[in-house]
C-alpha positions as CSV (number, residue, x, y, z in Angstrom):
1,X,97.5,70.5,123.8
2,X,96.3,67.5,121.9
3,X,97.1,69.0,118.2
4,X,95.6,67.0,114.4
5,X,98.3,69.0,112.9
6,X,101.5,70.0,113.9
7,X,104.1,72.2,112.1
8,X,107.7,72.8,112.8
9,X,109.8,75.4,111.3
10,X,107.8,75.3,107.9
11,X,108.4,77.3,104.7
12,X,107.5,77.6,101.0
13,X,108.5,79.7,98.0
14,X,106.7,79.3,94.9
15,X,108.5,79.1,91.7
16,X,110.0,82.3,90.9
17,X,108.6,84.3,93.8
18,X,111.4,86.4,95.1
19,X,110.5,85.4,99.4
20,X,108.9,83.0,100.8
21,X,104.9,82.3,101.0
22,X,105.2,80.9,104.3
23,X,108.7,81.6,106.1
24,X,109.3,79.3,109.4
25,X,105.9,79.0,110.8
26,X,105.7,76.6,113.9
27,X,102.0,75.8,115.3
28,X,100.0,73.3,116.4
29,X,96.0,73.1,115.7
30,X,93.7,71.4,118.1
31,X,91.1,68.6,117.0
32,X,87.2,70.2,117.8
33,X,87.5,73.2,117.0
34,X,86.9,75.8,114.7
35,X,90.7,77.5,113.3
36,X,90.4,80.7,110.7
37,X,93.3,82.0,109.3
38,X,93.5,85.4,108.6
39,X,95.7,88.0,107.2
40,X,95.9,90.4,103.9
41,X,96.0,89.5,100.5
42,X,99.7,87.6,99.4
43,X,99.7,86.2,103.5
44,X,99.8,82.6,102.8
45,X,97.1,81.7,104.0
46,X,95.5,79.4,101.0
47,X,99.7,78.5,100.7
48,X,98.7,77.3,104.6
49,X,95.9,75.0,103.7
50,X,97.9,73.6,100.9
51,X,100.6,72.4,103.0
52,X,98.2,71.3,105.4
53,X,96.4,68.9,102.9
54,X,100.0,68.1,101.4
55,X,99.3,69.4,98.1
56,X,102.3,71.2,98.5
57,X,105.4,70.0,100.2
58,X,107.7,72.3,102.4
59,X,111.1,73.1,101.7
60,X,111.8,72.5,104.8
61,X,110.3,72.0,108.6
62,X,108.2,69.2,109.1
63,X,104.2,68.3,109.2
64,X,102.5,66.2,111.2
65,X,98.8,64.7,110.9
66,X,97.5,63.2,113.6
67,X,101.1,62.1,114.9
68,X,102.3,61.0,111.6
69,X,104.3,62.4,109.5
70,X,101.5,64.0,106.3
71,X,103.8,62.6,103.7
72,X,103.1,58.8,104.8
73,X,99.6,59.4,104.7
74,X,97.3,57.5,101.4
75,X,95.9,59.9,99.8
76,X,92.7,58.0,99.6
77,X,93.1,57.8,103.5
78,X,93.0,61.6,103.5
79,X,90.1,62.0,101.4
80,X,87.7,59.8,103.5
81,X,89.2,62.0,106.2
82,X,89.4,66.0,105.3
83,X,86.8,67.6,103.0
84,X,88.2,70.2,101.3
85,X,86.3,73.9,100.0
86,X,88.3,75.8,97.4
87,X,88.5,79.1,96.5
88,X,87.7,78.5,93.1
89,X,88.4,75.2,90.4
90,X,87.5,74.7,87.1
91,X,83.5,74.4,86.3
92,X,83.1,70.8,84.8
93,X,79.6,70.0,82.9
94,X,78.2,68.1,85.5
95,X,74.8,68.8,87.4
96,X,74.7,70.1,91.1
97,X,73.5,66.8,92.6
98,X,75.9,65.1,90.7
99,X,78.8,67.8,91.9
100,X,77.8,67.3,95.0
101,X,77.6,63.1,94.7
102,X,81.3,63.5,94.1
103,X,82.0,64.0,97.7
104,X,81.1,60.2,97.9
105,X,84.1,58.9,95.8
106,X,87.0,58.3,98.8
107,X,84.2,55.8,100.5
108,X,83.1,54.0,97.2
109,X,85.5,51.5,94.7
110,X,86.0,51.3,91.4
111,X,82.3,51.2,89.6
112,X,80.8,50.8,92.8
113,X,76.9,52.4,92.4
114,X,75.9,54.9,95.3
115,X,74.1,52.8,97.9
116,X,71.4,54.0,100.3
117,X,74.2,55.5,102.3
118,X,75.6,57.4,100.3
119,X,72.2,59.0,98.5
120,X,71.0,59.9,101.9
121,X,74.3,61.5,102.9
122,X,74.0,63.4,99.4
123,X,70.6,64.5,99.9
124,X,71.3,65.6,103.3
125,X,74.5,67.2,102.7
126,X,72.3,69.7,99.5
127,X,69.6,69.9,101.9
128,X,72.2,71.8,104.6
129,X,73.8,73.9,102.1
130,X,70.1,75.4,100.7
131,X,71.3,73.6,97.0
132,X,68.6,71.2,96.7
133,X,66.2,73.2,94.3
134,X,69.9,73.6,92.2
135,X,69.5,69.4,92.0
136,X,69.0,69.1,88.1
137,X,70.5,72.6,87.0
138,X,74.2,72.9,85.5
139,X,76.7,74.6,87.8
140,X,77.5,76.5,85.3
141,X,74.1,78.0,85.3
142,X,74.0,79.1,89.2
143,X,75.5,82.5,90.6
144,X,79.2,82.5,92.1
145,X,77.5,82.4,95.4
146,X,75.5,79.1,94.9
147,X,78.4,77.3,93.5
148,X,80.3,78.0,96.2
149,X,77.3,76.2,98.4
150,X,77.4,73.4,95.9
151,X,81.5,72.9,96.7
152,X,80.6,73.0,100.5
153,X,77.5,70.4,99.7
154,X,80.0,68.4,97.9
155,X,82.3,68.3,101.4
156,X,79.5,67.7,103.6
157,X,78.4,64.4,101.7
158,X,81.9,63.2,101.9
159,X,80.9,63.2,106.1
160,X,84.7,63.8,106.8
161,X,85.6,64.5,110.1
162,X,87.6,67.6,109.3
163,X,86.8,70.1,107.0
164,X,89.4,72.6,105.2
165,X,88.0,75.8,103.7
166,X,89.5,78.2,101.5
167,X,87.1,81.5,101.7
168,X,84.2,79.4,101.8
169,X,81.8,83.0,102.2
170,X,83.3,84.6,99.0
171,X,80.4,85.8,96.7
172,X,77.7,84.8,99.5
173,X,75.2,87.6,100.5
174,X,74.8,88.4,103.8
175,X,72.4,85.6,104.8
176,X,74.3,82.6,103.6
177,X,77.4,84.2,104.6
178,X,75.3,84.0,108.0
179,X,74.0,80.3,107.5
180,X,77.5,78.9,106.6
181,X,79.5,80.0,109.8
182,X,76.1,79.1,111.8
183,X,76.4,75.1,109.8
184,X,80.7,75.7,110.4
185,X,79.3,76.3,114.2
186,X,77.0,73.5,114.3
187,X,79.2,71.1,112.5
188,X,82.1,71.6,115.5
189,X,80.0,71.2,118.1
190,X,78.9,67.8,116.1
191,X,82.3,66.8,116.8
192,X,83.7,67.9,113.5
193,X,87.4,70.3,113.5
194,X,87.0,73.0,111.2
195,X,89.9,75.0,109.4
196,X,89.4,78.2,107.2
197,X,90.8,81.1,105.6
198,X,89.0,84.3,105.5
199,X,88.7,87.9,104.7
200,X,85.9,88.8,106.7
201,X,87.6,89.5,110.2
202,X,84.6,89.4,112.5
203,X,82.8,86.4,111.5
204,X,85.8,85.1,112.3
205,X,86.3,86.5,115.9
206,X,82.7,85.7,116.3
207,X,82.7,82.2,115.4
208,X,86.3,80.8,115.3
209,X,87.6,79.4,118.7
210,X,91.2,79.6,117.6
211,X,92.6,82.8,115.1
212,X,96.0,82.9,113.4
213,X,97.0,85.6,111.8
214,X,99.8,86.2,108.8
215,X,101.7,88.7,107.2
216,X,104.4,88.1,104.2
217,X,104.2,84.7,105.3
218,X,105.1,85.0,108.9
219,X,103.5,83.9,111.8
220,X,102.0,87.1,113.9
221,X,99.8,85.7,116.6
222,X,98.3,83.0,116.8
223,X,95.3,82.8,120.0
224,X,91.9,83.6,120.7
225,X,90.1,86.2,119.2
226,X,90.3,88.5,122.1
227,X,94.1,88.1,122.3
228,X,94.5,88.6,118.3
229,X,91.9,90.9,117.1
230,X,93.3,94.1,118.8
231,X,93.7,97.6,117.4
232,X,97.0,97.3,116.9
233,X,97.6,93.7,115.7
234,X,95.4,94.5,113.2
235,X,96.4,97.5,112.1
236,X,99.5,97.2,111.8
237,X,99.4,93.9,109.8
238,X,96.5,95.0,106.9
239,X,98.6,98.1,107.3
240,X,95.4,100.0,108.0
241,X,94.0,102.4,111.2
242,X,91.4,99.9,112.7
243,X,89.2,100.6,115.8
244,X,87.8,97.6,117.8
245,X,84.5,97.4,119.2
246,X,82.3,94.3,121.0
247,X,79.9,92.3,119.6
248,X,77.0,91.6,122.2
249,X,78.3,88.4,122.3
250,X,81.6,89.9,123.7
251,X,83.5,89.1,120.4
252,X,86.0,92.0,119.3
253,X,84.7,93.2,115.7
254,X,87.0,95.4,113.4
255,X,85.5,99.2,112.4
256,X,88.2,100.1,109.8
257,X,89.1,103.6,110.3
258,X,89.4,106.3,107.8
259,X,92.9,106.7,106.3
260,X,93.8,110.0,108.4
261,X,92.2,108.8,111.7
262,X,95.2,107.4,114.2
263,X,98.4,105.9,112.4
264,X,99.5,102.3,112.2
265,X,102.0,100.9,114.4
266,X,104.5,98.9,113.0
267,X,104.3,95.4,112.9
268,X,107.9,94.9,114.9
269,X,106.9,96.6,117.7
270,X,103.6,94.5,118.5
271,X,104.2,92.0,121.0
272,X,103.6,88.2,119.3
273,X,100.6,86.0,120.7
274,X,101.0,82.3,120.7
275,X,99.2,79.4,121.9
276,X,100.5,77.1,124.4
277,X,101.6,74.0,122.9
């Protein structure tokens, strides 16, 4: 497989944790296409997405980006590459459309003015994420939901060609939880190679072409949907009774059960899923 990144026996313990956030993990992810990382709260995933912008260093293992080694990369060089969505960052006084003009820096020099480039990828980028009507208001002033469309705006005028997302649905109602995996969707087959943690299991197996799942930092499968959203897997690593059923698309969806229905296996005895490298 032709893999962007590549990781080799990789692990991280954050200061004063007693184990590790991610212990040993070895994969590769493939350009074009849509990665989620899943797994319960404390998995690693956002740990994961650090690493793989190198905003964290490992311990130990190695990382490559596109062939090269992620430490020798400029960070500028990154940033006109990878847009990034966090979970959450501090709320500067700034209006949306000037939140969102931010995504512009990595492709403009020192007091360079926005040119007619960059206000059309702006006004594009607001006009995908449903923020333009936000244009003059203080993010401060909008809904967790809408700021959260404001960060992904702010990604999607950068125009990288990889886009890193931390939760990017948290707070989002159903319908723009909807419209962002539809734009994620839409973005991919543009060309674009998305990567994203989440909670919410079945968007993922619906719209993800490529699923790895954690747990205490580890590793568990890593595969399609089909091969790692089983009753087992996930049972036994959110350590809860699921039941699996099929989307009319054919994509396995998780019906968590209640607590006395069915036990859950333990993780050991679930056979691993990995993707052929």
């Amino acid at each position: 497989m032709n893999a962007l990144w590549t990781l080799e026996g990789v692990r991280y313990r954050h200061h004063g944790a007693r184990r590790a956030a991610i212990d040993g993990v070895s994969l590769a992810i493939a350009p074009g296409r849509i990665t989620a990382l899943l797994g319960p709260n404390g998995a690693g995933k956002s740990t994961l997405l650090q690493l793989l912008l190198g905003t964290l260093a490992p311990a130990a293992g190695t990382i490559t980006f596109r062939g090269r080694s992620l430490a020798s990369w400029p960070r500028k060089e990154m940033a006109r590459t990878i847009g990034v969505v966090p979970q959450g960052e501090a709320e500067p006084l700034f209006s949306v459309r000037e939140i969102v003009a931010m995504g512009r820096y990595p492709h403009l020099g020192a007091w360079q003015r926005e040119g007619p480039d960059d206000i059309t990828a702006v006004t594009r980028a607001m006009e995908r994420c449903a923020v333009t009507e936000f244009a003059d208001r203080w993010l401060s002033t909008l809904s967790g939901g809408e700021r959260q469309r404001v960060r992904l705006a702010r990604a999607l005028a950068q125009e990288p060609s990889v886009l890193v997302l931390d939760e990017p649905t948290t707070s989002l109602d159903v319908r723009h939880e909807m419209t962002t995996f539809e734009l994620l969707h839409e973005l991919c087959a543009d060309g674009a190679t998305i990567v994203l943690a989440t909670h919410n299991l079945n968007l993922a197996a619906r719209y993800a072409d490529d699923l790895l799942l954690l747990q205490h930092g580890r590793l568990v499968a890593h595969g399609a949907p089909e091969l790692v959203v089983t009753e087992e897997r996930i049972s036994a690593a959110y350590e809860w009774p699921v039941s699996i059923v099929s989307h009319s698309g054919g994509a396995p969806q998780v019906v968590p059960c209640d607590s006395g229905e069915g036990g859950v296996p333990p993780l050991s005895s679930v056979p691993p899923v990995r993707m052929a490298r």
